[in-house]
C-alpha positions as CSV (number, residue, x, y, z in Angstrom):
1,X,57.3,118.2,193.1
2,X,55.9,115.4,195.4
3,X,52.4,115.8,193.5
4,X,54.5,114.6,190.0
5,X,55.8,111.7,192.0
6,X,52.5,110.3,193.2
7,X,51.2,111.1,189.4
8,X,53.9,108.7,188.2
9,X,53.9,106.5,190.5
10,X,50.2,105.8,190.3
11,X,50.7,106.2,186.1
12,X,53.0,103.1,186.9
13,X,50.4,101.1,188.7
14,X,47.9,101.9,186.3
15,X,50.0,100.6,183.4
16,X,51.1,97.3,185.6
17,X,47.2,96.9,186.3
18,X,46.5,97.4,182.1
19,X,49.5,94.9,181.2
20,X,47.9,92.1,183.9
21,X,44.7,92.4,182.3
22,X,46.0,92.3,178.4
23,X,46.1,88.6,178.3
24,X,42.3,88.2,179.6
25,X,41.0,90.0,177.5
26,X,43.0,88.8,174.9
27,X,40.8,85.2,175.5
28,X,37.7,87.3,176.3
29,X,38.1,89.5,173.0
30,X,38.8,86.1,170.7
31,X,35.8,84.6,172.2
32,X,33.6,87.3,171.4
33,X,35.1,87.9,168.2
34,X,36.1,91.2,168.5
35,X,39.7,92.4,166.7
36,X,42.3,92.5,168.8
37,X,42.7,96.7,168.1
38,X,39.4,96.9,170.7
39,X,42.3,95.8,173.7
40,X,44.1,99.1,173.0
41,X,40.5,100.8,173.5
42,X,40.0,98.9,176.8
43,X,43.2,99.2,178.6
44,X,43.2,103.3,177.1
45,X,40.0,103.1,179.0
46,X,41.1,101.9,182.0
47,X,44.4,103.9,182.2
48,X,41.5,107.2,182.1
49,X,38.8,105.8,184.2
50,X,39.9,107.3,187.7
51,X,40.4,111.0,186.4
52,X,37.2,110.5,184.0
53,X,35.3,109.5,187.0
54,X,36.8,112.5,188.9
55,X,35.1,114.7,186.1
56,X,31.9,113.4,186.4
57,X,32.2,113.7,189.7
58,X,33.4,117.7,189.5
59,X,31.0,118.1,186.7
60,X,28.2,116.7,189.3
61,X,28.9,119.1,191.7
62,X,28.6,121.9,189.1
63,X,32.1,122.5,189.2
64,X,32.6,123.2,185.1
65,X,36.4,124.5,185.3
66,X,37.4,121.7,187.5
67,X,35.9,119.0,185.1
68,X,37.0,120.1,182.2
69,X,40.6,120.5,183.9
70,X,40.7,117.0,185.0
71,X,39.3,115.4,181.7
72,X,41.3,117.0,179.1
73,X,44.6,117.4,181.6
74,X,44.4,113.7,182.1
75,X,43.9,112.7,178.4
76,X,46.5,115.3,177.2
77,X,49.0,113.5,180.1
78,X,48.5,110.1,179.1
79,X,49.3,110.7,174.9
80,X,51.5,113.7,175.9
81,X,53.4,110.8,177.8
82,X,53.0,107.6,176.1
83,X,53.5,108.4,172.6
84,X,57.2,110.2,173.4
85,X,57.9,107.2,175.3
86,X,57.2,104.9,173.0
87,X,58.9,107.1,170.3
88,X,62.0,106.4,172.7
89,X,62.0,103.2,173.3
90,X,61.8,102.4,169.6
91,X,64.2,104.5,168.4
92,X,66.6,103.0,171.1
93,X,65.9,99.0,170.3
94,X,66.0,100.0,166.4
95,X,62.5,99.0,165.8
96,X,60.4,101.2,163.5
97,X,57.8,103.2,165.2
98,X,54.2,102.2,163.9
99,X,51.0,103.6,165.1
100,X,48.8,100.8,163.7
101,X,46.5,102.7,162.1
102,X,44.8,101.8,158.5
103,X,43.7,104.4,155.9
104,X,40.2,105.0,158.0
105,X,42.1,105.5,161.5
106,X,44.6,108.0,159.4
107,X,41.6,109.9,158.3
108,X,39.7,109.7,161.5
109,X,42.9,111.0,163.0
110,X,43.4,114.3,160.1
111,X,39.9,114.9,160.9
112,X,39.9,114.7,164.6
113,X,43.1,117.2,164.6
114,X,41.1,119.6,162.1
115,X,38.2,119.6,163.9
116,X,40.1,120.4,167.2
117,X,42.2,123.3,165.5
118,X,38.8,124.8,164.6
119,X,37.1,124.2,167.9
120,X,40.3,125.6,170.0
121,X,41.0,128.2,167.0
122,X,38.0,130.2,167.3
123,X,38.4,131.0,170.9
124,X,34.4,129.7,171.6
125,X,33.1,126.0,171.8
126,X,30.0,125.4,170.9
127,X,28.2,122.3,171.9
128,X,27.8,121.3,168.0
129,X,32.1,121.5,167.8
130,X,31.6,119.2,171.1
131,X,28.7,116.7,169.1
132,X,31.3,116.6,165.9
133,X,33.7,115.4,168.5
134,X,31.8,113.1,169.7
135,X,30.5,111.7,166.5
136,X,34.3,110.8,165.1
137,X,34.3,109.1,167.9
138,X,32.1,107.2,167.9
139,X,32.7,106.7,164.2
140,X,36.2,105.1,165.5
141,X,34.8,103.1,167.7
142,X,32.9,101.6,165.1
143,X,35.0,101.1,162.7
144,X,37.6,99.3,165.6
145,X,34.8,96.8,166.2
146,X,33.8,96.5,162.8
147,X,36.4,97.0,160.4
């Protein structure tokens, strides 16, 4: 019980840390000329740095179980978390609910959960499942750069 404690409190001071550094790269992002949908990338990136570099870390040390636990636990927290609380706070200030994606982030999306019902549905990863992965990926990032 005192281990879900520290997770939220250091969850809180993660998200404090991502909403101080919103409005710099706000500037930094308009300077570049990057759209603004690249800020949710960078502050999702920061709120999974620490467990991400605990995986490497794990994965270093040839601990395989451990990394995997840590990569996907932490990534499966965060959206397991934030979307419900975001669904709640909506639904309690009356605002709809929108997830901001356009017709090429709601494909990206159907395809990502496709390809992760056949990758988890089999019962075997492959490292091609794991290379389709990361190519949608990087498809997204793309496409959030340039649109």
């Amino acid at each position: 019980m005192a281990s879900a404690g520290l997770l939220l409190v250091a969850l809180v001071a993660v998200v404090a840390l991502a909403k101080s550094l919103t409005p710099t790269l706000e500037v930094g992002l308009a300077w570049l000329g990057l759209p603004k949908a690249v800020i949710g990338i960078v502050i999702a990136g920061v709120v999974l740095l620490p467990e991400c570099l605990a995986a490497l870390k794990a994965a270093q040390a040839n601990r395989l179980q451990t990394s995997l636990n840590l990569a996907l636990g932490s990534a499966l927290a965060a959206i397991g978390l934030t979307i419900p609380a975001v669904a709640v706070v909506s639904i309690v200030i009356g605002q709809p609910l929108e997830l901001g994606l356009d017709d090429k982030g709601q494909l990206l999306l159907a395809l990502t959960l496709l390809i992760g019902v056949i990758t988890l549905g089999t019962g075997r990863t492959t490292v091609l499942q794991g290379i389709v992965h990361l190519v949608i990926f990087a498809a997204f990032l793309f496409l959030a750069v340039v649109p």
